[in-house]
Backbone as CSV, one residue per row, in Angstrom:
resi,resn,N_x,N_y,N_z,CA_x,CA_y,CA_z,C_x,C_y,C_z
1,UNK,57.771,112.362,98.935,58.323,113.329,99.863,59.093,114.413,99.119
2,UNK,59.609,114.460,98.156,59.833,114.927,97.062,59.753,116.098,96.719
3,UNK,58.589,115.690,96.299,57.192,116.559,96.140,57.000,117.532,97.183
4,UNK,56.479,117.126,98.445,56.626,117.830,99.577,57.610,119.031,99.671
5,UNK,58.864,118.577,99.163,60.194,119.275,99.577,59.970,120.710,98.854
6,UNK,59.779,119.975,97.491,60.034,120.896,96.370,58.907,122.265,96.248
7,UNK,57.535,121.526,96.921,56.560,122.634,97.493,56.691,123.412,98.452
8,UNK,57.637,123.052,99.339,57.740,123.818,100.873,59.017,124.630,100.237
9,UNK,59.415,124.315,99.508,60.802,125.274,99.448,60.416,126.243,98.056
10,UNK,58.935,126.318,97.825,58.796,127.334,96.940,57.622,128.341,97.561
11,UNK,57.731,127.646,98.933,56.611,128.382,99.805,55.477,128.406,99.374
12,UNK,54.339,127.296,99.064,53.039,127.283,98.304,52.160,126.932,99.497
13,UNK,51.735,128.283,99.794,50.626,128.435,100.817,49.728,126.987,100.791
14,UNK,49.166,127.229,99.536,48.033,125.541,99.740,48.641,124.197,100.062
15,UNK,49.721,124.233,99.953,50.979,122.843,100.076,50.641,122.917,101.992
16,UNK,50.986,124.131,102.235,51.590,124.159,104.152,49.944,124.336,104.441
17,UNK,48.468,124.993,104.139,47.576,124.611,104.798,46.864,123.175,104.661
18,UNK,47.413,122.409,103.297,47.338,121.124,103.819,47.765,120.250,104.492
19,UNK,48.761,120.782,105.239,49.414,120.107,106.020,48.798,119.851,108.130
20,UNK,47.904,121.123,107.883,47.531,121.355,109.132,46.237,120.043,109.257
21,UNK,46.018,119.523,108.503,45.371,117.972,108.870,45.624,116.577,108.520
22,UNK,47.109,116.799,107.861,48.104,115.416,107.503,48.645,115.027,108.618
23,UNK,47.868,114.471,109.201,48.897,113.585,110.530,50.375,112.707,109.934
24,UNK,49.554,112.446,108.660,50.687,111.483,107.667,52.269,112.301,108.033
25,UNK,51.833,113.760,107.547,53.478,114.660,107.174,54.254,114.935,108.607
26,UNK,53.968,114.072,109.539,54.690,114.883,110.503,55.958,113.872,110.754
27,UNK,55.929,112.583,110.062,57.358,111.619,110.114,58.146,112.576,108.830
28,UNK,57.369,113.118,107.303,57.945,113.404,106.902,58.953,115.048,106.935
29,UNK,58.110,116.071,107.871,58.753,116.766,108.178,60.100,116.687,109.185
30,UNK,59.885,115.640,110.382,60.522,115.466,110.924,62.084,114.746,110.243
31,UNK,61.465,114.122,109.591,63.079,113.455,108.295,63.533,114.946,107.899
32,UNK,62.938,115.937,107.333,63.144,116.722,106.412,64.321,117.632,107.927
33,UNK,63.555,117.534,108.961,64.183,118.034,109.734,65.397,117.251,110.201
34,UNK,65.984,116.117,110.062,66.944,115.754,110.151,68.076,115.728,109.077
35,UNK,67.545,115.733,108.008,68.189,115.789,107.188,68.756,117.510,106.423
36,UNK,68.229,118.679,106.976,68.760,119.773,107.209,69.563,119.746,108.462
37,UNK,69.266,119.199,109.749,70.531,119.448,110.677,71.909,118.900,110.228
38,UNK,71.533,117.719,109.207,73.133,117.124,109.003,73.641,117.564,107.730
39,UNK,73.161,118.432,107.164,73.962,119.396,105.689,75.115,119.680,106.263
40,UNK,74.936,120.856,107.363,76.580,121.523,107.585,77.115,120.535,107.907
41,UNK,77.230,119.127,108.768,77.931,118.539,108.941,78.462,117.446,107.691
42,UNK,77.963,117.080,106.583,78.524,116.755,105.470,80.008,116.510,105.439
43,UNK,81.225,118.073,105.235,82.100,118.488,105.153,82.714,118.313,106.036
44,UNK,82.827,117.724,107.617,83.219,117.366,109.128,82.702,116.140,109.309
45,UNK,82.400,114.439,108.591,81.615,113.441,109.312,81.989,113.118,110.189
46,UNK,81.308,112.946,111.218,81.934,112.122,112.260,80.375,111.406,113.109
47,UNK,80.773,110.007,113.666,79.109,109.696,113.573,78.529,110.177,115.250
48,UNK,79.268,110.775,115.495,79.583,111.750,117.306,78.394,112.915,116.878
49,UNK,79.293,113.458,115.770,78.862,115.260,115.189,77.301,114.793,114.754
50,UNK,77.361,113.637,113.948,76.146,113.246,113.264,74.704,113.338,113.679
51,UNK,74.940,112.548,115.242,74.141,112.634,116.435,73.716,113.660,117.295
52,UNK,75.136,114.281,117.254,74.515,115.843,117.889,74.079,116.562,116.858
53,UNK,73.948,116.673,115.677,73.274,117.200,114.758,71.924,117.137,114.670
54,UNK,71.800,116.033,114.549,69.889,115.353,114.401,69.791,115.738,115.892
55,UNK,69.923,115.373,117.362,69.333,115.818,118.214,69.058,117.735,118.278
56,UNK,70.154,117.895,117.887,69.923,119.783,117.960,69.033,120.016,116.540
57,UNK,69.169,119.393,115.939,68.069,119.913,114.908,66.787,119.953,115.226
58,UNK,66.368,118.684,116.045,65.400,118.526,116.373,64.574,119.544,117.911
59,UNK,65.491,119.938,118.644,65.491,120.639,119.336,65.569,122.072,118.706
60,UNK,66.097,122.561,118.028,66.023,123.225,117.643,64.240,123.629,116.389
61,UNK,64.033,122.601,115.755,62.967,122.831,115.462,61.939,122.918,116.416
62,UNK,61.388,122.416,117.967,61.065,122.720,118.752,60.792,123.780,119.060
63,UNK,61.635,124.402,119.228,62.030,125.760,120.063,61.478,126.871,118.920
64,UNK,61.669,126.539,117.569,61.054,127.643,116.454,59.475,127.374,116.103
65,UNK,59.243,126.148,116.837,57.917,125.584,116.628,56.795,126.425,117.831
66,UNK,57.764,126.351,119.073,57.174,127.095,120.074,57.107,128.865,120.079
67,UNK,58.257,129.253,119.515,58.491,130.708,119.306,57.266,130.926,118.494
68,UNK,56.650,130.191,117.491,56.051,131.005,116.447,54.307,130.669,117.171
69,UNK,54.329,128.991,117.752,53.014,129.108,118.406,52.535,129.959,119.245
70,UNK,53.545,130.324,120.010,53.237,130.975,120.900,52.911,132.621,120.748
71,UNK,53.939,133.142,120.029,53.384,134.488,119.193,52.158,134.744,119.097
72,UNK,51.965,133.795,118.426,50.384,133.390,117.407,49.075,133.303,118.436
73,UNK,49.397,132.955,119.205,48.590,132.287,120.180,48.218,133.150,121.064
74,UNK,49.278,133.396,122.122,49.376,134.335,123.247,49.082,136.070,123.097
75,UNK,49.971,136.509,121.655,50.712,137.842,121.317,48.939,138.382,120.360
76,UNK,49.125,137.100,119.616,47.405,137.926,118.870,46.444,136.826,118.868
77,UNK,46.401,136.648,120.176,44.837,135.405,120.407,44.451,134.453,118.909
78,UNK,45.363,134.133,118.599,44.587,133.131,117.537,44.877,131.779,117.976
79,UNK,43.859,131.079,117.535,43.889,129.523,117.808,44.445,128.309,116.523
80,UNK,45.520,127.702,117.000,46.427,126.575,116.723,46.685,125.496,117.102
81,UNK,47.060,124.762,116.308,47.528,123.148,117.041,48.954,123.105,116.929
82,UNK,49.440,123.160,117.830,51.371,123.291,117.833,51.675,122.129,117.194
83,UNK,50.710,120.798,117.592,51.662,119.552,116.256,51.471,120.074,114.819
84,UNK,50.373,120.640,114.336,50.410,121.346,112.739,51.457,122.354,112.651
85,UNK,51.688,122.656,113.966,52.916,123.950,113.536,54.165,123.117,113.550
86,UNK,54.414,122.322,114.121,55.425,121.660,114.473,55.818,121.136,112.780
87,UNK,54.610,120.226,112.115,54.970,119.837,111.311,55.394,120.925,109.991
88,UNK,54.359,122.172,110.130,54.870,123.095,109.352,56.310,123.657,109.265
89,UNK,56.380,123.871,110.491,58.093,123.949,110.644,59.176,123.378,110.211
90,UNK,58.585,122.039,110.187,59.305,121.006,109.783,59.790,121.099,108.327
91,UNK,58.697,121.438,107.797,58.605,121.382,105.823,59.323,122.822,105.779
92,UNK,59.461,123.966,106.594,60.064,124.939,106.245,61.186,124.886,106.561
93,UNK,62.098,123.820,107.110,63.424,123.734,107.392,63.960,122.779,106.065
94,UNK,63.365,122.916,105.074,63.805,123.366,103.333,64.729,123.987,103.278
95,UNK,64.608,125.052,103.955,65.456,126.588,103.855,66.589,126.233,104.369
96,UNK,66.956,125.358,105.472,68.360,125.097,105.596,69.120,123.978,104.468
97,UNK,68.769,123.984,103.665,69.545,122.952,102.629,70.761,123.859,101.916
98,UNK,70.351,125.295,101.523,72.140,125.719,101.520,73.065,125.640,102.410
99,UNK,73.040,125.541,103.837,73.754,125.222,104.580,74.643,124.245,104.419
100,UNK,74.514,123.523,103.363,75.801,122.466,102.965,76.780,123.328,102.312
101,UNK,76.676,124.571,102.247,77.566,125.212,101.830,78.361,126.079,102.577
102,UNK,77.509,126.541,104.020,78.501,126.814,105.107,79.154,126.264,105.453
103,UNK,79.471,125.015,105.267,80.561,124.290,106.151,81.871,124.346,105.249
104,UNK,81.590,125.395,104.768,82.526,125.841,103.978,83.466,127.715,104.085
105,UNK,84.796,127.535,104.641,84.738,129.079,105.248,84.943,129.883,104.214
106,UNK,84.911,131.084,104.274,84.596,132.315,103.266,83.420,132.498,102.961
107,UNK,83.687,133.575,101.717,82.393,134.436,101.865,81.626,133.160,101.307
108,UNK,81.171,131.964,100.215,80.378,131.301,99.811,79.476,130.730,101.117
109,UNK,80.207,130.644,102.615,79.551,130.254,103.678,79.092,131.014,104.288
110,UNK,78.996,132.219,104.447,78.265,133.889,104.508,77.066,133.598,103.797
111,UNK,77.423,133.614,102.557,76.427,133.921,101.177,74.923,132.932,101.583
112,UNK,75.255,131.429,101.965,74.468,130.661,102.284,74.011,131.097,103.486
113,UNK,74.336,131.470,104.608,73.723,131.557,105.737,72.656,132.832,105.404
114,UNK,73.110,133.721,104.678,72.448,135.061,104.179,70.918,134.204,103.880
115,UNK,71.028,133.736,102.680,70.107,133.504,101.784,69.227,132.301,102.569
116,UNK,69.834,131.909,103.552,69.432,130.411,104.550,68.611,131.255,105.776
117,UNK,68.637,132.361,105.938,67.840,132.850,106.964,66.537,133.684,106.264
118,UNK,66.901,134.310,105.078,66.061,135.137,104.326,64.928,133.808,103.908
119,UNK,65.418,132.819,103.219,64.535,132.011,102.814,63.407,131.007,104.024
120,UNK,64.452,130.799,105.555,63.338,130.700,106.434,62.526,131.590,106.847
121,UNK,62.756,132.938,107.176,61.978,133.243,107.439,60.584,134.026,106.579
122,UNK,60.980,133.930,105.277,59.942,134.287,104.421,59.205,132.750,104.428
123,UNK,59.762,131.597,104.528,58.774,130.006,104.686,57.980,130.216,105.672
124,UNK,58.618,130.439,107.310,57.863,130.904,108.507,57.044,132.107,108.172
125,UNK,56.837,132.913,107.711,55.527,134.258,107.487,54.877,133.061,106.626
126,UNK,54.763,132.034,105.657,53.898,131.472,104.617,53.391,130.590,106.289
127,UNK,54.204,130.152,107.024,53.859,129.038,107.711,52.344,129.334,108.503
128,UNK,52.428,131.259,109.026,52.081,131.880,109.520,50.744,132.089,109.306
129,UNK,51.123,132.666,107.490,49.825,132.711,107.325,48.632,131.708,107.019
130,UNK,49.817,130.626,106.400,48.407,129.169,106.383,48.053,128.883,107.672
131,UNK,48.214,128.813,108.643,48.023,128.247,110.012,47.098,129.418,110.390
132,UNK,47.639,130.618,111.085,47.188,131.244,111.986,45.997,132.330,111.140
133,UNK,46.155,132.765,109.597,45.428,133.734,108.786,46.217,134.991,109.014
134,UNK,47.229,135.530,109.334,47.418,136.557,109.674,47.729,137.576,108.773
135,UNK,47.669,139.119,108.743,48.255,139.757,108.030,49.389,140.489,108.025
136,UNK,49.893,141.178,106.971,51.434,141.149,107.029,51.954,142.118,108.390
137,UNK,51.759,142.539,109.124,52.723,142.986,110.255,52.826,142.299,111.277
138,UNK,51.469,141.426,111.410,51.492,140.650,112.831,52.267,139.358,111.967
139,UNK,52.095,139.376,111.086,52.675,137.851,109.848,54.245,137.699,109.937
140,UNK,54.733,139.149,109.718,56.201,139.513,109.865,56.667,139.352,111.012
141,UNK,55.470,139.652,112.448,56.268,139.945,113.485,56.475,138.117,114.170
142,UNK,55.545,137.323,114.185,55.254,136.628,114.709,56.127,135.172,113.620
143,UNK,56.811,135.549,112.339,58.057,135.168,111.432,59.314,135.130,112.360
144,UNK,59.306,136.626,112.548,60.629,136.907,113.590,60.725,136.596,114.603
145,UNK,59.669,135.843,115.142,60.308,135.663,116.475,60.339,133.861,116.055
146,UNK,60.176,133.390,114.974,60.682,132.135,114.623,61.998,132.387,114.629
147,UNK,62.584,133.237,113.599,64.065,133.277,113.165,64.375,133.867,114.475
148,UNK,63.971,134.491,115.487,64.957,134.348,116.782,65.120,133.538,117.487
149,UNK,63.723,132.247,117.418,64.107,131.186,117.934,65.005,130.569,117.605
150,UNK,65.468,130.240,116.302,66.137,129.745,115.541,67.852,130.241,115.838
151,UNK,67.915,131.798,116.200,68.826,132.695,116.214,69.682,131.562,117.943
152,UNK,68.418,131.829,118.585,68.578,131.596,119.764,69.201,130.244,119.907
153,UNK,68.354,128.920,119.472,68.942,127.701,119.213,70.227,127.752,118.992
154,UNK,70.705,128.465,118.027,72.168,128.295,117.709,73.167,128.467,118.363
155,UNK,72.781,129.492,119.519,73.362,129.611,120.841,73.387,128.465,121.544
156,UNK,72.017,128.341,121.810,71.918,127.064,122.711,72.471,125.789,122.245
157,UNK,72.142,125.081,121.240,72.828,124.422,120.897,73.777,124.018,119.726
């Protein structure tokens, strides 16, 4: 899983279109996805926070799973399997692993959220293009409305 990590967080296109027929990777994205919701909480344990962490993470990957299928899908007719996106999503929530550094105030917890949104959503355009084929404007646009899902989640939960 490792392995996995260390590929999704260098964004290697052939890593995330093999993923769109690993039924195997979707426990391991889903770990990967729990284990980015509970970074910021590190610095605050509490096994209350812990729980609402992994559930909003997981919800939250949802919701960026649906933002980007649906783009894809609806916005420029291409055809997808939302569990391959789901799991793609999953391996691109890599990108929240500086977030163990927001839970930290000042600018070093700025700095991470900076570089924690830049790095998802350049994972989500890779996610984009292994899955759906797209090119870069519909690639960019249909990125962004991941990171607004994502934007949005944070509201929500």
């Amino acid at each position: 899983m490792l392995s996995q990590m260390i590929r999704a967080g260098r964004l290697d296109r052939p890593f995330y279109e093999s993923l769109l027929f690993d039924n195997y990777a979707t426990g391991n994205a889903v770990v990967i996805v729990i284990i980015a919701g509970l970074l910021p909480q590190v610095w605050l344990f509490s096994p209350v926070g812990a729980a609402f962490a992994i559930l909003g993470s997981i919800l939250r990957a949802g919701l960026v799973t649906a933002a980007v299928w649906a783009a894809a899908v609806y916005i420029f007719k291409r055809h997808g399997n939302p569990r391959a996106t789901f799991r793609m999503v999953g391996f691109a929530n890599v990108a929240f692993f500086p977030l163990l550094l927001a839970g930290r105030p000042g600018l070093l917890g700025l700095v991470a959220l900076f570089i924690t949104a830049l790095w998802f959503f350049l994972a989500l355009r890779t996610v984009v293009g292994a899955q759906f084929d797209l090119d870069h404007p519909e690639n960019s646009f249909v990125a962004a409305t991941g990171l607004l899902g994502w934007y949005l989640s944070i509201i929500l939960f």
